[in-house]
C-alpha positions, 0 to 999 in steps of 0.5 A, a space after each residue: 020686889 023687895 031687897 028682902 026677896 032679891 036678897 033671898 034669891 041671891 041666897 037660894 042661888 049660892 046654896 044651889 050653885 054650892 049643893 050642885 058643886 059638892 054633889 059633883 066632888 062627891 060622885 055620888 048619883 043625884 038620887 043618893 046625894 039628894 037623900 043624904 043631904 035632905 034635898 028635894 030631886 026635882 028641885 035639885 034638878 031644876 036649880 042644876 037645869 037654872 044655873 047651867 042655863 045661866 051659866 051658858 047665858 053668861 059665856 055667850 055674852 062674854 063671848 060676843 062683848 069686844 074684848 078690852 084688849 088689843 093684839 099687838 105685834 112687836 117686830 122682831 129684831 137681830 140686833 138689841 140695842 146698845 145701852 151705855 150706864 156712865 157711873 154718874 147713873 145716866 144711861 145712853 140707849 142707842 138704836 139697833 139701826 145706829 150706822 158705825 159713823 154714829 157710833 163712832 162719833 158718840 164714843 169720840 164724843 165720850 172720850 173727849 168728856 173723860 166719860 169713857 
């Protein structure tokens, strides 16, 4: 098959999918729709009957390729972690489990710096 005869089938495809999708907005029957635009009715219907197969082809095989993604569950917690900005531009994080000694420390250890 040459590239000249993919490319036209290519083509043929695209006007189809376009025709099938402007006779859909135009609520028109496919009777008058195939009239109006110069269209052949049996081939309207065979490129409908191609494409919806294609189509339908398309979302099994989406459907039964393992996803890229993977379900991820983040636990919930009561208490958001602290986060210290000094004016220096650091920043201290510290842990929602942090116990009230280690707090505490942390603050002593702050004051003694002159940060807090």
């Amino acid at each position: 098959m040459s590239s000249k005869q993919v490319k036209s089938n290519k083509e043929r495809r695209q006007f189809w999918q376009m025709a099938i999708e402007t006779w859909q907005d135009s609520g028109m029957s496919v009777n008058k729709f195939c009239k109006a635009e110069g269209l052949s009715e049996g081939t309207f219907y065979n490129w409908r009957k191609r494409l919806s197969r294609r189509h339908s082809q398309r979302k099994e095989q989406s459907s039964s390729s393992p996803s890229a993604f993977i379900e991820v569950a983040v636990p919930k917690s009561d208490h958001a972690p602290l986060e210290l900005v000094f004016s220096s531009g650091h920043t201290l994080r510290i842990g929602s489990t942090a116990d009230n000694k280690t707090l505490s420390n942390v603050i002593s250890v702050l004051r003694q710096a002159g940060l807090c």
